[in-house]
C-alpha positions as CSV (number, residue, x, y, z in Angstrom):
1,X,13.2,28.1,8.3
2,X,9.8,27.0,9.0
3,X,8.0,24.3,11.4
4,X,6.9,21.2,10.2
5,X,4.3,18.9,12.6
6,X,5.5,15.3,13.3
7,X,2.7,12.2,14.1
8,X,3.7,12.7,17.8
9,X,2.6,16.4,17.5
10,X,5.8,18.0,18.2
11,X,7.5,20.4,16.0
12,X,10.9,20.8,14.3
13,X,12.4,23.3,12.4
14,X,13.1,22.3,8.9
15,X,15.1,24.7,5.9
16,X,12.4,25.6,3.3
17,X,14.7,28.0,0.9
18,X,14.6,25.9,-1.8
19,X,10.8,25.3,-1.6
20,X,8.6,26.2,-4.6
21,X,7.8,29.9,-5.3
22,X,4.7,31.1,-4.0
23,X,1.7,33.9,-4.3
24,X,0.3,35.8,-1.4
25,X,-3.4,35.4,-3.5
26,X,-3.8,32.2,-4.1
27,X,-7.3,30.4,-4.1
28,X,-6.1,27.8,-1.5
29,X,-4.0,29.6,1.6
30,X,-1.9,32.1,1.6
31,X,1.5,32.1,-0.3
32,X,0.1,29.4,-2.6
33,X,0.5,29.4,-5.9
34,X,-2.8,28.9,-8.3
35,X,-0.8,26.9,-10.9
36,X,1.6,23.7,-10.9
37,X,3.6,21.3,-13.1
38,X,2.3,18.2,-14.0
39,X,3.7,15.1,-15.6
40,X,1.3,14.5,-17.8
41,X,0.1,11.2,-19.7
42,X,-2.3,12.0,-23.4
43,X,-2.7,8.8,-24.9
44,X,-1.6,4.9,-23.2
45,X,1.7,3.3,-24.3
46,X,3.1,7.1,-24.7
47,X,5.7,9.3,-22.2
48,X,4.7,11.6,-19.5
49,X,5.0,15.1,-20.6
50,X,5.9,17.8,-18.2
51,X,3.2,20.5,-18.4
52,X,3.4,23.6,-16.5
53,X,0.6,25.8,-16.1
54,X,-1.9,23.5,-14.5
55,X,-4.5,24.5,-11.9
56,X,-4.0,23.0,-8.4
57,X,-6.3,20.7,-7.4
58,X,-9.1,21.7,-4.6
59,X,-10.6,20.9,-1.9
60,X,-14.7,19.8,-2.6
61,X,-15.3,18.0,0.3
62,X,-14.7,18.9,4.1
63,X,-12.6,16.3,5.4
64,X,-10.4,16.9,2.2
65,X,-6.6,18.7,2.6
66,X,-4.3,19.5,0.1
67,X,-0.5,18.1,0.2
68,X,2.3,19.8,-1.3
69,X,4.1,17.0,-2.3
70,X,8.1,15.9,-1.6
71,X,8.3,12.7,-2.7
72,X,6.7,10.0,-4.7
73,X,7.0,5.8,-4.4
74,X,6.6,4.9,-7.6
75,X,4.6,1.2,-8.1
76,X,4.7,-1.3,-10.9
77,X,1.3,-0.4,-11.9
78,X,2.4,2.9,-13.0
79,X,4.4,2.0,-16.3
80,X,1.7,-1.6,-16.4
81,X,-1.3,0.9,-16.6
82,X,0.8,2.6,-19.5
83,X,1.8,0.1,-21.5
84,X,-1.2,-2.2,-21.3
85,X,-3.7,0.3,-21.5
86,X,-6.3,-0.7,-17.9
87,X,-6.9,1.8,-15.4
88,X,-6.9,5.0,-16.9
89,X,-10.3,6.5,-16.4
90,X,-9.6,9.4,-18.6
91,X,-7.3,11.6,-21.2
92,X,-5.7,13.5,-20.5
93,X,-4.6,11.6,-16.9
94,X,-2.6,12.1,-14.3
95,X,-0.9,8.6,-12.9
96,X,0.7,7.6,-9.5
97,X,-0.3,6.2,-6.6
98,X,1.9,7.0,-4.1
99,X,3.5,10.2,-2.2
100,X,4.6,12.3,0.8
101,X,4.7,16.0,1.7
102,X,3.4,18.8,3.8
103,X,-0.1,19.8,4.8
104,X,-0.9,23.2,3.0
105,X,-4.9,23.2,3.5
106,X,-6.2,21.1,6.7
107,X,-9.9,19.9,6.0
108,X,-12.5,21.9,6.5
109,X,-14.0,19.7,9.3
110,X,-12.8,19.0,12.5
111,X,-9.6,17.0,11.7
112,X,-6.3,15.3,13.7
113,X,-4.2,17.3,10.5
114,X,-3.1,20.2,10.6
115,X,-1.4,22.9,8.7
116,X,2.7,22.1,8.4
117,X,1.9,18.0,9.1
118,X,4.2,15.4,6.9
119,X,1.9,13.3,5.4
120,X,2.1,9.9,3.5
121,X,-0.7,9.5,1.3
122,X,-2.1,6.0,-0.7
123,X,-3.6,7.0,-3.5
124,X,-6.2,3.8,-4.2
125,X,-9.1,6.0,-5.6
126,X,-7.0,6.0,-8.7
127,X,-10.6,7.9,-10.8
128,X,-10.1,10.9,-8.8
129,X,-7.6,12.7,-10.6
130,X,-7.2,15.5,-7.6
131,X,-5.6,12.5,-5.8
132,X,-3.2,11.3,-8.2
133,X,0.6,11.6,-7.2
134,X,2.6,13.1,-10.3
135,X,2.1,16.5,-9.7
136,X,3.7,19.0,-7.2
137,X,0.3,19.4,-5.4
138,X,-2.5,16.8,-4.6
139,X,-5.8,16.3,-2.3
140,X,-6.3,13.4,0.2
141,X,-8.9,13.0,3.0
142,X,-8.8,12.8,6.7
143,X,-8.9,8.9,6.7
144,X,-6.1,8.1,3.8
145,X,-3.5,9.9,5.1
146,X,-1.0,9.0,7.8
147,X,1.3,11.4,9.6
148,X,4.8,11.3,9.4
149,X,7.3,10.6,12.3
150,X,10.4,12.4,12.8
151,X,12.1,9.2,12.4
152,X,10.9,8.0,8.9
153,X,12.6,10.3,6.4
154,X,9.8,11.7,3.7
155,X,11.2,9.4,0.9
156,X,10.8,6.8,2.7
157,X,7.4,7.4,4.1
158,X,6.2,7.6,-0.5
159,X,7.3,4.0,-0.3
160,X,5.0,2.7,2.1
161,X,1.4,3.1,1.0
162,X,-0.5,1.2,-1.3
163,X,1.8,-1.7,-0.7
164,X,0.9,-1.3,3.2
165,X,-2.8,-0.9,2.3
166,X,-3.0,-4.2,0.1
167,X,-1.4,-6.1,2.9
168,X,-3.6,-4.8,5.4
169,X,-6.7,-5.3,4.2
170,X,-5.4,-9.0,2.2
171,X,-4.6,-10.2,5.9
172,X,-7.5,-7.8,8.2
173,X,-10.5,-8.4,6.2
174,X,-10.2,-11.1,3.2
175,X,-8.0,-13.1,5.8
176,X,-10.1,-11.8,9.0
177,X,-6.6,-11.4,10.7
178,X,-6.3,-9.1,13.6
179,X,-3.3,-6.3,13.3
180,X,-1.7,-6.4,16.7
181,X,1.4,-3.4,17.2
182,X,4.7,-3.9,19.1
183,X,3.8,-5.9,22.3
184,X,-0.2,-6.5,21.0
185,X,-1.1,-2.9,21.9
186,X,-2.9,-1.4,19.7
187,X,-5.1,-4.1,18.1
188,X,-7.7,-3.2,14.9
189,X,-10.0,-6.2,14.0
190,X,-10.8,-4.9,10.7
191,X,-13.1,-8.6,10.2
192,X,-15.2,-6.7,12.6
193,X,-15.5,-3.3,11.7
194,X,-16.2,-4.0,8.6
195,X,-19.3,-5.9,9.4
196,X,-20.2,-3.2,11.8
197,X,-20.5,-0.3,9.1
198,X,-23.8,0.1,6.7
199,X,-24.0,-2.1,4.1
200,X,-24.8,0.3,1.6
201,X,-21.4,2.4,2.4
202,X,-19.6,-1.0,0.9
203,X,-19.6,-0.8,-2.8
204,X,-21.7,-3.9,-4.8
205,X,-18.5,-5.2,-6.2
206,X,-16.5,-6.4,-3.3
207,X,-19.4,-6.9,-0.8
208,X,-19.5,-10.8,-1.1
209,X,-15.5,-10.4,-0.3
210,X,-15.8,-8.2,2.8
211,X,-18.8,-9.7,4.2
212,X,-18.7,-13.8,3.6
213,X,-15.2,-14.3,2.5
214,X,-13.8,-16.3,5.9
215,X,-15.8,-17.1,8.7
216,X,-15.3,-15.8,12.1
217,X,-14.3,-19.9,13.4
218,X,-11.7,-20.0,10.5
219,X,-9.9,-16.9,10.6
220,X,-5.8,-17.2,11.9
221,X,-4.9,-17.6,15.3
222,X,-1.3,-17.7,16.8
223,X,0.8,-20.3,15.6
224,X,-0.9,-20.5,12.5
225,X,1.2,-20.7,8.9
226,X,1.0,-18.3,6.0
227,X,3.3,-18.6,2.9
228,X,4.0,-15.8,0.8
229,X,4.5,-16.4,-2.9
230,X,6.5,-12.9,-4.3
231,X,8.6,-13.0,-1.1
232,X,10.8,-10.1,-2.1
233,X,8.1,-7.4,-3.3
234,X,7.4,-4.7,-1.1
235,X,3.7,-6.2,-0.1
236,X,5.2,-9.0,1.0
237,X,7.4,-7.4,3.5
238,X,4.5,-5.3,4.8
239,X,2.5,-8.7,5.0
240,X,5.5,-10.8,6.8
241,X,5.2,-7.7,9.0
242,X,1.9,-7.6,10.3
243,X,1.7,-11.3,10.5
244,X,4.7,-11.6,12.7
245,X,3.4,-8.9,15.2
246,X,0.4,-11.2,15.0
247,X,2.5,-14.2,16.1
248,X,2.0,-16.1,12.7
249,X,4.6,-18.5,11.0
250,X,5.9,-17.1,8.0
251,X,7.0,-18.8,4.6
252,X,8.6,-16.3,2.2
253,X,8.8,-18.0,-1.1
254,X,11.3,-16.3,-4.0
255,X,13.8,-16.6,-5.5
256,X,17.1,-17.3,-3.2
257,X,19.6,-16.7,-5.3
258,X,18.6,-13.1,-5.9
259,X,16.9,-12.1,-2.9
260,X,18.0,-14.7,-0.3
261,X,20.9,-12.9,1.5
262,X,18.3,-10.2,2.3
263,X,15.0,-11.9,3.1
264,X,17.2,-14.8,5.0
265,X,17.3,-12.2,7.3
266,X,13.6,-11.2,8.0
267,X,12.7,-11.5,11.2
268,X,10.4,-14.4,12.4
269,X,10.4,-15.4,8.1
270,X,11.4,-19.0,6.7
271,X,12.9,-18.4,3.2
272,X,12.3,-21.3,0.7
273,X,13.6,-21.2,-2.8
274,X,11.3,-20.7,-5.4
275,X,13.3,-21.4,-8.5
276,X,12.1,-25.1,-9.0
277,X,8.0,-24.6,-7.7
278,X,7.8,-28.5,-7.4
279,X,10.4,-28.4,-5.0
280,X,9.2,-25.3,-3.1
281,X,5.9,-27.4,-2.9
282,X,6.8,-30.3,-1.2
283,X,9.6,-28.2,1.0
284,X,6.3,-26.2,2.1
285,X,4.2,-29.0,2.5
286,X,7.4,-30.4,5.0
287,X,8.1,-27.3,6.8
288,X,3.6,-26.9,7.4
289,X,3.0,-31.3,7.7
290,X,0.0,-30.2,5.8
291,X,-1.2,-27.7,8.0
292,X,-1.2,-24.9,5.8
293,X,-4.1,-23.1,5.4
294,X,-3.7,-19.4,4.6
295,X,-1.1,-17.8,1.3
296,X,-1.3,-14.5,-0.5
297,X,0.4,-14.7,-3.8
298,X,2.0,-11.2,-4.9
299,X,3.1,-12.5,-8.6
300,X,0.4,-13.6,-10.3
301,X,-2.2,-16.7,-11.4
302,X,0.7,-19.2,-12.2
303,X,2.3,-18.6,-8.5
304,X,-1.1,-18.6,-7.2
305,X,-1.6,-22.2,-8.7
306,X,1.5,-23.3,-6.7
307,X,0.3,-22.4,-3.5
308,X,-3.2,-24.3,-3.6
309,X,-1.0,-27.1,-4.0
310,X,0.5,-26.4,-0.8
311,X,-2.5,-25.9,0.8
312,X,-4.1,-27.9,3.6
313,X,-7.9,-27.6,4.2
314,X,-9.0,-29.1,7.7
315,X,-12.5,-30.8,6.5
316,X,-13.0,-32.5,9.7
317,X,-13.3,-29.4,11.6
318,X,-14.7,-27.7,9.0
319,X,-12.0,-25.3,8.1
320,X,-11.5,-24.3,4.8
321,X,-8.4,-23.0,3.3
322,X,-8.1,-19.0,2.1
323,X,-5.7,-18.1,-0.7
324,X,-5.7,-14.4,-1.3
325,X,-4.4,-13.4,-4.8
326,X,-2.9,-9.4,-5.2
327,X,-2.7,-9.8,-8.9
328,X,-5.1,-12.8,-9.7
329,X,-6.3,-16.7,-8.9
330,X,-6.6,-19.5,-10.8
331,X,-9.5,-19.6,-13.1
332,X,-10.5,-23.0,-11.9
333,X,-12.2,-23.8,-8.1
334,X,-10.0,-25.8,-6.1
335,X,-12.8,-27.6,-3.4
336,X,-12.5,-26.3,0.3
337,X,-10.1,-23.4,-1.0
338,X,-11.4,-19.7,-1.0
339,X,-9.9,-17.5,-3.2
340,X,-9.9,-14.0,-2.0
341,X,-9.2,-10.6,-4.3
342,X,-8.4,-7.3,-1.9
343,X,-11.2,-5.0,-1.5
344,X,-9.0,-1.9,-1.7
345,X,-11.7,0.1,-2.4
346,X,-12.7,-0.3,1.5
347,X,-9.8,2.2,1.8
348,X,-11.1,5.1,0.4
349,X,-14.8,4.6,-0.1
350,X,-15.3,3.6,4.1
351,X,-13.8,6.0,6.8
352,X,-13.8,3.7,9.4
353,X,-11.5,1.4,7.5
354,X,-9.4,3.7,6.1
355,X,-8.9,5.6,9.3
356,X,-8.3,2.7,11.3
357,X,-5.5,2.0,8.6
358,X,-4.1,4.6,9.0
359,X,-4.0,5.6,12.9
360,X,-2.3,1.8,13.0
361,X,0.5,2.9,10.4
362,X,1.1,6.0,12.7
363,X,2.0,4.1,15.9
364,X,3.6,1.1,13.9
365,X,5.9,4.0,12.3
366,X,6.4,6.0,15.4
367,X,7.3,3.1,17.4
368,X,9.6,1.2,14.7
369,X,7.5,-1.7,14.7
370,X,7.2,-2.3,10.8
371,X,10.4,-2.8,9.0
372,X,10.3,-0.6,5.6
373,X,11.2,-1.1,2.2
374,X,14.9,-0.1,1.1
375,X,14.6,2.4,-1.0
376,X,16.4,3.9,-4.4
377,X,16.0,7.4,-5.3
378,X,15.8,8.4,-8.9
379,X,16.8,11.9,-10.1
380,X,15.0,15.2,-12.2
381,X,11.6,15.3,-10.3
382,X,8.8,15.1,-12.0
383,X,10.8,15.5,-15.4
384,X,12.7,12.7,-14.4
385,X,9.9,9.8,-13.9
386,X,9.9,8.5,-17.3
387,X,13.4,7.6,-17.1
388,X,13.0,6.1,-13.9
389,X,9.6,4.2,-15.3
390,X,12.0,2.7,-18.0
391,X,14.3,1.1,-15.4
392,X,11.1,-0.6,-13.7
393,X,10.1,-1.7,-16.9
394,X,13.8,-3.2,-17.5
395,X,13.4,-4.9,-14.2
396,X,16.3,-3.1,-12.7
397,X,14.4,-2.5,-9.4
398,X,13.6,-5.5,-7.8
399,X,13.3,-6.2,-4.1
400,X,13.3,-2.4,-3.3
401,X,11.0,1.0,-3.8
402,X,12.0,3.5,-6.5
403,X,11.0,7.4,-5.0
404,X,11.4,10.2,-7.1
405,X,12.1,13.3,-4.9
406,X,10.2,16.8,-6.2
């Protein structure tokens, strides 16, 4: 048995006899082995291969730990990145974005972590290899991790991540929303802390996005619509989420015959049928009377086109209206409509941000303010991922998180 530290602080006694083997000399902590098992990608559009033998990744920074990871959420842009060839930085690689575990190596500097912590960990800062989450051991920093409560089970805390981080910043900074917690404690304005941190800590690509996206007159108060084209993904659900705690209107737009009896039961969420998008327009444009003025679209540029058509800009009081596209806009400009891409980079490359992200997940989990994606489990660890990659490309998971347990 050993102890493992909770987000409240306390501990409880978990059963570690099936836990990997380890050595007394290792280069990290003691009883750490210096070599792990790796599911291993050599060239795009081929399977993982399960190589042993690999060094475990180390610490170069000081606010950098090391997880032992017990579980990874596995995201469509795992087998995409494969298959398609785009974000692999490098061959041999090392894919995954998402996992939980335990704390092995605290950071160096003076930290909230500690030794024996369950951590969750989004992996956006997809380069770093170190970071990646098919492997039994991987490094985060201080400010993109977020402790685990005792009641969130570990498999369920590898689902949450970079679906939670997308939402957050789509709705905190491109949106300039403010992320309120259970009963509006606990409020981040991520619109203002990310004006109030140097502009050269904001990388050149998404500073325009960040900085003069939406203006502080036009960002959402209470009351305020949002439609949500992609209703069922797990994005979604973390943006219906954050936008009910901050007292918004939500319009969940998917497909009702496959999702309905689910999402029909979101709380604070209006479900409209997405099957016929003409129809879902002009249902929209009744539920809003044309006072729509903020989406995010989780599908892609066609679905993105549909919800400019249910937008409203309010031209006489100078309000534009904000679409904010996870997986692309419309090529053409649509006038008094701002298209927005997420700036997930803020997440890793800006403390402040990815901190605040973070410390807000913590409290939102401990106090069972967010509801959390249902989750599958797929068999055979790291061995098994490219079976269970195969059944998200087969689009047998839909609506809920595959997690592979290691």
């Amino acid at each position: 048995m050993s102890q493992i530290r909770s987000a409240s602080g306390s501990l409880t006694s978990v059963d570690t006899t099936q836990s990997k083997a380890r050595r007394a000399d290792s280069p990290l902590e003691n009883e750490l082995p210096f070599q792990q098992s790796v599911a291993l990608l050599h060239a795009a559009r081929e399977r993982l291969v399960l190589t042993e033998a690999c060094p475990i990744p180390y610490p170069t920074k000081d606010d950098e730990l090391v997880v032992e990871i017990r579980a990874i959420g596995l995201n469509p842009v795992d087998w995409k990145s494969i298959d398609y060839n785009f974000a692999i930085p490098q061959l041999p690689y090392i894919a995954g974005r998402d996992f939980a575990g335990l704390v092995v190596k605290a950071p160096a500097a003076s930290s909230r972590l500690q030794v024996g912590d369950l951590v969750l960990s989004p992996s956006t800062d997809y380069r770093d290899i170190r970071k990646s989450a098919f492997q039994e051991y991987a490094i985060s920093t201080h400010h993109n991790v977020a402790r685990i409560p005792r009641n969130v089970p570990t498999t369920q805390a590898a689902s949450i991540g970079v679906a939670y981080v997308a939402a957050a910043l789509a709705l905190g900074v491109s949106l300039g929303l403010r992320l309120y917690g259970p009963s509006g404690r606990d409020q981040i304005d991520l619109w203002k802390t990310v004006r109030q941190v140097p502009v050269s800590t904001i990388p050149a690509d998404i500073l325009a996005e960040c900085l003069s996206g939406i203006e502080n007159a036009e960002r959402p108060q209470p009351g305020d619509w949002i439609a949500v084209y992609g209703g069922s993904s797990t994005s979604a659900l973390f943006i219906s989420e954050i936008a009910r705690l901050a007292e918004l209107k939500v319009i969940l737009l998917a497909d009702g015959v496959k999702h309905g009896g689910r999402l029909s039961e979101r709380q604070g969420c209006i479900l409209v049928d997405s099957h016929d998008p003409a129809r879902a327009i002009k249902v929209v444009q009744s539920i809003t009377k044309g006072r729509l003025k903020f989406a995010v679209d989780t599908v892609g540029k066609e679905t993105a086109g549909h919800l400019v058509q249910m937008l409203q800009a309010e031209a006489q009081e100078g309000k534009r209206a904000h679409l904010v596209g996870l997986t692309g806009v419309p090529k053409e400009k649509v006038d008094d409509v701002v298209f927005h891409s997420v700036p997930i980079k803020l997440f890793h490359e800006v403390p402040s941000i990815g901190l605040a992200l973070m410390v807000w997940l913590e409290r939102a989990l401990e106090s069972g303010a967010l509801a959390l994606p249902e989750v599958e489990h797929a068999e055979g660890g790291l061995g098994g991922i490219n079976a269970a990659l195969d059944k998200m490309r087969r689009g047998e998971i839909s609506g809920r998180r595959l997690v592979v347990s290691v």
